[in-house]
N, C-alpha and C positions, 0 to 999 in steps of 0.2 A: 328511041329518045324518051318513051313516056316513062318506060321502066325506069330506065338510069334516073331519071329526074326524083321519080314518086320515091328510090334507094338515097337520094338527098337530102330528102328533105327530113328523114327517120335519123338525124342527127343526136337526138336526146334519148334515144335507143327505146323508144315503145315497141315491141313486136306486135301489136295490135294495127298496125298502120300500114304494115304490109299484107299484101293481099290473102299471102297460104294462109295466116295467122286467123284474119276476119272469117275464112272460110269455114278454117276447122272449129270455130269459136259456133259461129252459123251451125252448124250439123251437129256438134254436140248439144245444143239447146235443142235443137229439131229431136233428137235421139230422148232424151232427159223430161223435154216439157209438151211436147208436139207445135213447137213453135217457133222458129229460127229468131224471131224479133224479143223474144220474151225476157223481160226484164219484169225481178222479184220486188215491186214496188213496195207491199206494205211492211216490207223488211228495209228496203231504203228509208221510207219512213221512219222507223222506229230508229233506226240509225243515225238518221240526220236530229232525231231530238234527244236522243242519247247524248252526242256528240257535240250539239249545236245549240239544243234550245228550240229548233226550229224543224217546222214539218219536212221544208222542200231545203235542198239546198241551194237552192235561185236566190231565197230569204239570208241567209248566211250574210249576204256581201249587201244588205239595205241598210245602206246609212245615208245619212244626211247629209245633202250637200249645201245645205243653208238655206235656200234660194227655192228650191221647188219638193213637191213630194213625188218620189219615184212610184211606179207599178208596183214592185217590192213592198216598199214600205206600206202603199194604200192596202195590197193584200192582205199584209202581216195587220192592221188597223183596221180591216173589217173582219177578218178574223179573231180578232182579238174582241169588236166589237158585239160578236154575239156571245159571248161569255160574260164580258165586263162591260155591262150599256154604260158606265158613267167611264167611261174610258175615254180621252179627247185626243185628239189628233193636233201634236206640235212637230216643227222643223227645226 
């Protein structure tokens, strides 16, 4: 039943969601960097500010929703804050 289910839900067709796929994704990192979890961060980086503006792409989707300041946004604003001291913080 778990199979059939977990082949359900892979509706929007990512092959990364079935299991062969994660394995062999696993082992070729392990073979490549000695590290099955290894994810190229300071290249995501440079990618998300190419792309974005923005270091991470958690930052990407900080907007304001009027009323409070998100995580994101306090990030992006003390970030911002040691470059720019006269930089203020609005919603």
């Amino acid at each position: 039943m778990r199979g059939v289910l977990k082949d359900a839900v892979n509706l929007h067709g990512n092959p990364f969601t079935k299991s062969k796929y994660q394995v062999k994704a696993r082992r070729t990192k392990l073979e490549k960097h000695g590290n099955e979890y290894y994810n190229n961060m300071p290249k995501n980086r440079a990618t998300c500010m190419k792309n974005h503006g923005v270091p991470y792409g958690l930052l990407v989707g900080a907007k304001s929703n009027g009323k409070r300041v998100s995580k994101p946004q306090l990030a992006l604003y003390e970030q911002t804050k040691e470059q720019y001291p006269d930089a203020i913080l609005e919603h």
